[in-house]
Backbone as a chain_set.jsonl record, in Angstrom:
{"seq": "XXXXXXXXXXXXXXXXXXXXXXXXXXXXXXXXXXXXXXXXXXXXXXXXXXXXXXXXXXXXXXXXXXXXXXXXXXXXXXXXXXXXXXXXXXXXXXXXXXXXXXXXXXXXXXXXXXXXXXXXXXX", "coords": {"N": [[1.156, 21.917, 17.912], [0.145, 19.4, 15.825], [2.304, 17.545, 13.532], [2.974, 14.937, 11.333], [5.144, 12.427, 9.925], [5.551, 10.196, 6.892], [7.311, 7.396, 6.566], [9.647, 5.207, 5.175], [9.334, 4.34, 2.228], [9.816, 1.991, -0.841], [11.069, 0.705, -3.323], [9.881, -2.701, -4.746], [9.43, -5.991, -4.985], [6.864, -7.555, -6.466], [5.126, -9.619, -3.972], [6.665, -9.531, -2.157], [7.945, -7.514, 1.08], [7.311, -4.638, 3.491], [7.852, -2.253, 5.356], [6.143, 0.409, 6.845], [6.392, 3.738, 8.418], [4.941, 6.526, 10.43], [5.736, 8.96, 12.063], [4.802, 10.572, 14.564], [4.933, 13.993, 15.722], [3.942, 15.849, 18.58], [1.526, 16.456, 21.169], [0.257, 14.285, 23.174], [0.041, 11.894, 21.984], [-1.33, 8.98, 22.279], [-4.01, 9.688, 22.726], [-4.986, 10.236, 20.224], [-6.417, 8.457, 17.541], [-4.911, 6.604, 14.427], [-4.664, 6.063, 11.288], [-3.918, 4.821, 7.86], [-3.673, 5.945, 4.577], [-3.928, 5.233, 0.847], [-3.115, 6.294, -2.46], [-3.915, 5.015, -5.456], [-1.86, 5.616, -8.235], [-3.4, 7.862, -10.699], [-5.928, 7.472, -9.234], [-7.92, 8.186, -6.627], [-7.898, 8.86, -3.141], [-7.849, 6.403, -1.116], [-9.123, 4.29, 1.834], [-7.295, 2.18, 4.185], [-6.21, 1.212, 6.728], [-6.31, 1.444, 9.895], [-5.596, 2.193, 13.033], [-6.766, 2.249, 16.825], [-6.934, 4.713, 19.414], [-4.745, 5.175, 22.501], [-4.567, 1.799, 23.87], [-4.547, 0.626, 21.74], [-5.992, -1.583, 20.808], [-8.244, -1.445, 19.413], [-8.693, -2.302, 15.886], [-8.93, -1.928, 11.79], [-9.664, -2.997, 9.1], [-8.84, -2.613, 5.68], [-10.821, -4.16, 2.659], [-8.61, -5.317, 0.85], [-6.646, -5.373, 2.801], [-6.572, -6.917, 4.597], [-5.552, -9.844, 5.951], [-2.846, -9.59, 5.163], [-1.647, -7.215, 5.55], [-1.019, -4.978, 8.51], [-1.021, -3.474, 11.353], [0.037, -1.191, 13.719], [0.974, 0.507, 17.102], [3.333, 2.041, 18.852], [3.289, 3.554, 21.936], [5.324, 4.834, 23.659], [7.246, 5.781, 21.924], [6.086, 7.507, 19.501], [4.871, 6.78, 17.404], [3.653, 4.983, 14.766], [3.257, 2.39, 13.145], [3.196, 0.941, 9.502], [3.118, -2.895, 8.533], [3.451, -4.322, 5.89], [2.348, -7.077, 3.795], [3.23, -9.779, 1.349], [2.772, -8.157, -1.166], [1.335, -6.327, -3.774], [1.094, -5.811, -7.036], [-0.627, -3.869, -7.611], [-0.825, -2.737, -5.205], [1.059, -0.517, -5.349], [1.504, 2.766, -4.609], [1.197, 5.954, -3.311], [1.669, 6.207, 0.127], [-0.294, 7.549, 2.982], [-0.138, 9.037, 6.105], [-2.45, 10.028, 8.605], [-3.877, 11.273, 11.299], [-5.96, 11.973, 14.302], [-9.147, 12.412, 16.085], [-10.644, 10.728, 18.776], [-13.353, 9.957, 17.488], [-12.54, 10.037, 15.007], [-12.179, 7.519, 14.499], [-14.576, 5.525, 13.145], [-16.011, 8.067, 12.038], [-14.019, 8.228, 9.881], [-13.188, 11.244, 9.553], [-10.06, 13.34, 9.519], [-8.232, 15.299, 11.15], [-5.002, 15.892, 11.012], [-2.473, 15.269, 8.065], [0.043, 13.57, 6.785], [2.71, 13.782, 4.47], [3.076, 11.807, 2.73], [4.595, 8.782, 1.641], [5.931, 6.894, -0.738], [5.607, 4.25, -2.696], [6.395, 1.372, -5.059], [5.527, -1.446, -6.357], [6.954, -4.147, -8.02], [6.238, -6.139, -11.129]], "CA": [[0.771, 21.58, 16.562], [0.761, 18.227, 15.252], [2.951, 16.884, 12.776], [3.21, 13.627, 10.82], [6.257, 12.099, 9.278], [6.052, 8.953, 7.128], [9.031, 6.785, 6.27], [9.849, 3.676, 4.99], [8.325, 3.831, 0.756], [10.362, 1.943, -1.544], [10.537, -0.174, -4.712], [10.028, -3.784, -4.051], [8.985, -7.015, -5.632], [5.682, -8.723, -5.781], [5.403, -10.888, -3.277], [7.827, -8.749, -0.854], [7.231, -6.745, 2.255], [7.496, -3.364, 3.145], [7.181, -1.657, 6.852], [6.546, 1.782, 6.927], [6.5, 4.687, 9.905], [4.395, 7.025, 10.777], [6.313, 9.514, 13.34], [4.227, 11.664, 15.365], [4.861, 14.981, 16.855], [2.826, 17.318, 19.251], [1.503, 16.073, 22.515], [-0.864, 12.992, 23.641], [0.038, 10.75, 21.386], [-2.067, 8.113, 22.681], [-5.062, 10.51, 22.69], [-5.156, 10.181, 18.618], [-6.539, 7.676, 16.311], [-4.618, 7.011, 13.74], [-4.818, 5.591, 9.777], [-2.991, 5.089, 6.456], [-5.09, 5.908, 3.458], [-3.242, 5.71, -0.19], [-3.075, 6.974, -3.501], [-2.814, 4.728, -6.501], [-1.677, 6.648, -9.471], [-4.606, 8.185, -11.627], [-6.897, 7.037, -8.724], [-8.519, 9.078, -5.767], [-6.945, 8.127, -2.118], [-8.78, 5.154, -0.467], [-8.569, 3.738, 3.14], [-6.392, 1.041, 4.019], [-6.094, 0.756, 7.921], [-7.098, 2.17, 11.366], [-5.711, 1.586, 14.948], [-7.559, 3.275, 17.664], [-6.048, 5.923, 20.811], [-4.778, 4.683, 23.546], [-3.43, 0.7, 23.464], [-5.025, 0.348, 20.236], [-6.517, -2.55, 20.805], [-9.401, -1.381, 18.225], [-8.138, -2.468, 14.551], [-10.143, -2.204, 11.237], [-9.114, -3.359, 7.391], [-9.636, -2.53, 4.353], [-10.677, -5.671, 2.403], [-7.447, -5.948, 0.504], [-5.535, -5.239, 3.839], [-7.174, -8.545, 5.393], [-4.414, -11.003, 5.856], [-1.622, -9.189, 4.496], [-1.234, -5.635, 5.993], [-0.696, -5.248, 10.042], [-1.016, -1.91, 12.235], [0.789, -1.504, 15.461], [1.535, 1.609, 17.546], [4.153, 2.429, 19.923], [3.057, 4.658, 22.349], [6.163, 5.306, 23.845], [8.105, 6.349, 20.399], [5.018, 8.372, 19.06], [4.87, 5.868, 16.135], [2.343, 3.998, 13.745], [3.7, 1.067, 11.648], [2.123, -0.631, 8.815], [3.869, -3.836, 8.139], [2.347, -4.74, 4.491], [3.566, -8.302, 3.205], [2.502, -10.232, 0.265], [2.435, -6.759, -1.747], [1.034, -6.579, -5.351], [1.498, -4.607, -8.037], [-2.062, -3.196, -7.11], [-0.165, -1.86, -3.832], [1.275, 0.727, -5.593], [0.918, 4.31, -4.418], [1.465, 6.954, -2.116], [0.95, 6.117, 1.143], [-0.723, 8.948, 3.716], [-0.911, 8.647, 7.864], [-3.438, 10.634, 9.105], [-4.39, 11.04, 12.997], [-7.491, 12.647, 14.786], [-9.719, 12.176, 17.622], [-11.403, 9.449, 19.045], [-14.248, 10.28, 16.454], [-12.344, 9.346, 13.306], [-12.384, 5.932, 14.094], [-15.879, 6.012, 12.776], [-16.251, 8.829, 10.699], [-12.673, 8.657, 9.2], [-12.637, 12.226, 9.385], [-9.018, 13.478, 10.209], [-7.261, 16.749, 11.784], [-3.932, 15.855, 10.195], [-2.082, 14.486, 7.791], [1.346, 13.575, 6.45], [3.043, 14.187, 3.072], [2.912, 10.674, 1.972], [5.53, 7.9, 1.035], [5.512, 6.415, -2.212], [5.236, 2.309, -2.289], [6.104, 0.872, -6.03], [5.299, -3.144, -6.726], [7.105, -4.462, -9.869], [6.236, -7.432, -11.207]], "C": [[1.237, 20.17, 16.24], [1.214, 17.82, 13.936], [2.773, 15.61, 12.223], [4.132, 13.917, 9.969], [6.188, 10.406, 8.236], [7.148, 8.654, 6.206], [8.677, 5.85, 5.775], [9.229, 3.221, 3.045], [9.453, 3.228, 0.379], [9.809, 1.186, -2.561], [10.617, -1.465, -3.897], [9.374, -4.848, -5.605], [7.712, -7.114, -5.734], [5.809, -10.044, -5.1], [6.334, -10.111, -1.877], [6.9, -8.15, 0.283], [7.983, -5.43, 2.469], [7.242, -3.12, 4.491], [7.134, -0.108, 6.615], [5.968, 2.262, 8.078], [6.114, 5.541, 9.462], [4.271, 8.096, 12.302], [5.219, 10.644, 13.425], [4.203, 12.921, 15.905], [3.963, 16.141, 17.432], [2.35, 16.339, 20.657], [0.128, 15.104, 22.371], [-1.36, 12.7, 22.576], [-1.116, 9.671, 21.204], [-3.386, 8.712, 23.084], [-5.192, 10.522, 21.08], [-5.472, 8.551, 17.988], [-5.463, 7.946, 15.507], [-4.682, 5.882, 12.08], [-4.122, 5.374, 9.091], [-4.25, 5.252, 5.737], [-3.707, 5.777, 2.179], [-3.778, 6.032, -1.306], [-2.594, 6.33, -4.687], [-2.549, 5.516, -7.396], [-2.902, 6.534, -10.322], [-5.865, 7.655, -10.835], [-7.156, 8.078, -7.502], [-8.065, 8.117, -3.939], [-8.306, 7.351, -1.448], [-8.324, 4.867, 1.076], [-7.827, 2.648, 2.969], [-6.285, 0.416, 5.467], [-6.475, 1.648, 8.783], [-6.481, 1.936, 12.64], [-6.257, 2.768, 16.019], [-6.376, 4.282, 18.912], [-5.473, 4.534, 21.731], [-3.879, 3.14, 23.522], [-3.202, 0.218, 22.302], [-5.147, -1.001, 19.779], [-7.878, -2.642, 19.573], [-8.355, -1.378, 17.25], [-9.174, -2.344, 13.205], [-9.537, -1.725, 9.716], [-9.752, -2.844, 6.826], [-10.019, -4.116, 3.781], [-9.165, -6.207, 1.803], [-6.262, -5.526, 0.979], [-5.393, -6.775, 4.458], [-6.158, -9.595, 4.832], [-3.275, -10.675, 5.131], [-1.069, -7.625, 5.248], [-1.736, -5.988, 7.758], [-0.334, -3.588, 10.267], [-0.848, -2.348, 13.488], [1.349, 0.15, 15.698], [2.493, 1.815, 18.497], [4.106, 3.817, 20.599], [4.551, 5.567, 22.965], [7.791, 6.311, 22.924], [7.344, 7.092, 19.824], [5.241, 7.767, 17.673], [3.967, 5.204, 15.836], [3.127, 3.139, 13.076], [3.127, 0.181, 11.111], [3.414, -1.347, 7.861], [2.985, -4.608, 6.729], [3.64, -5.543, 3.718], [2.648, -8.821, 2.086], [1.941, -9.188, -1.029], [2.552, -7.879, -3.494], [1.113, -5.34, -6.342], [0.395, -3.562, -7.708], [-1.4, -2.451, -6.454], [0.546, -0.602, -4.362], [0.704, 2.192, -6.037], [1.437, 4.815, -3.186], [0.641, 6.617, -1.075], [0.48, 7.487, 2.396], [-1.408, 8.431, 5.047], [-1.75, 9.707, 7.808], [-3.717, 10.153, 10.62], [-5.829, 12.007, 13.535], [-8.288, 11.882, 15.931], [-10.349, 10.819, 17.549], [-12.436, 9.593, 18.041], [-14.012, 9.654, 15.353], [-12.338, 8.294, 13.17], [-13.997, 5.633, 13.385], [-16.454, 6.467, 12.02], [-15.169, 9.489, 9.845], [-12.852, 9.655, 8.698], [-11.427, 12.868, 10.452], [-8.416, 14.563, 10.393], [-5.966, 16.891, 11.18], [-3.224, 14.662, 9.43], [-0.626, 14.02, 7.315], [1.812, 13.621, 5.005], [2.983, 13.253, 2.035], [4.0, 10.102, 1.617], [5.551, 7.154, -0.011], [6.714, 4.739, -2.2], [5.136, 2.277, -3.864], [6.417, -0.458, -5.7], [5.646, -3.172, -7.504], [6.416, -5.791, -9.706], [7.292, -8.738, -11.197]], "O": [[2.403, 19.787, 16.337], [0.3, 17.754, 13.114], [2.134, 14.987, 13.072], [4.269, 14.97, 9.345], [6.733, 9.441, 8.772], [7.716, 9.361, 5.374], [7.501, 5.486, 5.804], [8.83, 2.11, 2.698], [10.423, 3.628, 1.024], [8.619, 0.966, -2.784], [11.147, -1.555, -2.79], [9.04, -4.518, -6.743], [7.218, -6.571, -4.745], [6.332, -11.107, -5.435], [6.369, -10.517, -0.716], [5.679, -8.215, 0.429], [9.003, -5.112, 1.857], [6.324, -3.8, 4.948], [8.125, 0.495, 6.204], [5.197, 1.585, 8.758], [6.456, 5.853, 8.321], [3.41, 8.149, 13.18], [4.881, 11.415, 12.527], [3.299, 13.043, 16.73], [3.439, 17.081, 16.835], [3.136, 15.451, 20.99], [-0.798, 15.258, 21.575], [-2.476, 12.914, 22.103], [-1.727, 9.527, 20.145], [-3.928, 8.049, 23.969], [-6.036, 11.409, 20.948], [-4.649, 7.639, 18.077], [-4.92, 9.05, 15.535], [-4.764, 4.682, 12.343], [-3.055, 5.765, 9.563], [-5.398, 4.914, 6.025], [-2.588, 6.173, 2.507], [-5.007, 6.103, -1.306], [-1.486, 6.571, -5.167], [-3.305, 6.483, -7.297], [-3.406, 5.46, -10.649], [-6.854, 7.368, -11.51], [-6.314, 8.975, -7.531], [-8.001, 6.895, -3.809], [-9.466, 7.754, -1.369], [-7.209, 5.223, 1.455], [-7.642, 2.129, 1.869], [-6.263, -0.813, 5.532], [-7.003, 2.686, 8.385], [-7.211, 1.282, 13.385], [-6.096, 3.982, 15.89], [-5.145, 4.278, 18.942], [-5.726, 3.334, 21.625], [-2.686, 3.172, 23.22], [-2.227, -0.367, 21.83], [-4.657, -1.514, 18.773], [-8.318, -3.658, 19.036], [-7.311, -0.747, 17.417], [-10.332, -2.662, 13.474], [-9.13, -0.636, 9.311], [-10.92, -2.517, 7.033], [-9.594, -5.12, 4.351], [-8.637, -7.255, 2.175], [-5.22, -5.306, 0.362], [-4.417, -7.49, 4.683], [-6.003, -10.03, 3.691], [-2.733, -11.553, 4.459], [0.113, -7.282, 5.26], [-2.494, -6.871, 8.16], [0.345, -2.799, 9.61], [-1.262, -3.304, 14.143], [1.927, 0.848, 14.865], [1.81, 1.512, 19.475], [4.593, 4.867, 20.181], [4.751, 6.755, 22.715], [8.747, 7.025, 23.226], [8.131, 7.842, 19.246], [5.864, 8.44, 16.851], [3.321, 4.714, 16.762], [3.752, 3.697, 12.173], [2.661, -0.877, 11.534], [4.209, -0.894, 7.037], [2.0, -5.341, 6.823], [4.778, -5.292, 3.322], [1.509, -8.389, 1.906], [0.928, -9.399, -1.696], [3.059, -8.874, -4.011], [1.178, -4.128, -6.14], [0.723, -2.384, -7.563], [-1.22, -1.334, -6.94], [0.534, 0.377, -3.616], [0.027, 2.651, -6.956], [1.98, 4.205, -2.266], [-0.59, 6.629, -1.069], [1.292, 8.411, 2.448], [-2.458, 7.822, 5.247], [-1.713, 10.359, 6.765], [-3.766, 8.993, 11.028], [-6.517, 12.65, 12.742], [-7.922, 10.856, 16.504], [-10.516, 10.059, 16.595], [-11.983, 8.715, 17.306], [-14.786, 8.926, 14.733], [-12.449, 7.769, 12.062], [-12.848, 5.852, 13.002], [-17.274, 5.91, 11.291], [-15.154, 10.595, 9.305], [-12.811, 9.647, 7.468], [-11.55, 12.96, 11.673], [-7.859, 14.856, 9.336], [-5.701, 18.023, 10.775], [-3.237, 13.488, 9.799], [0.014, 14.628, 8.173], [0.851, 13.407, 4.267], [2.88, 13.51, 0.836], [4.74, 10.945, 1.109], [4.511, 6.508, 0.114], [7.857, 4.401, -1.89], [4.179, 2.876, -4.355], [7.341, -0.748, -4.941], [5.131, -2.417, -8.329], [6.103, -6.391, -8.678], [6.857, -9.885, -11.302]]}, "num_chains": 1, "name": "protein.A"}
């Protein structure tokens, strides 16, 4: 059974940065897509990022990820990390990994997901 864990929400500035994790467990890792999607408050959860199976050489933004937000996996740690810099007050919300087959890259539909970390921006 697979699991997700993520880590890393806190309060922050505008203008700051933020890394958060996306721990994995259950088997072949690197056989999963995997995502963030979030949740601003009083809004409906949106995409945000993508890295593909395997080296995860496939990548794929949202628009107001583009040039500010960064996905990287470590296959050997069963980990996702999105490094999100230049954060705005906008940025706040619950963040949510999600993983799933080679498929979801595509039709970001996902098999599991995680409980979510919660990301506030002050001004």
């Amino acid at each position: 059974q697979v699991q997700l864990v993520e880590s890393g929400g806190d309060m922050v500035q505008a203008g700051g940065s933020l890394r958060l994790s996306c721990a994995f467990s259950g088997r072949a890792f690197n056989q999963y897509v995997v995502a963030w999607y979030r949740q601003p408050p009083g809004k409906e959860r949106e995409f945000v990022i993508i890295i593909g199976e395997g080296t995860g050489s496939s990548k794929s933004y949202a628009k107001f990820a583009i040039d500010r937000f960064t996905i990287s996996r470590d296959n050997t740690k069963n980990t996702v990390t999105l490094q999100m810099n230049k954060l705005e007050v906008e940025d706040t919300a619950v963040y949510y990994c999600a993983a799933g087959g080679e498929r979801s890259y595509d039709n970001r539909q996902f098999d599991y997901w995680g409980q979510g970390t919660q990301v506030t921006v002050s001004s």
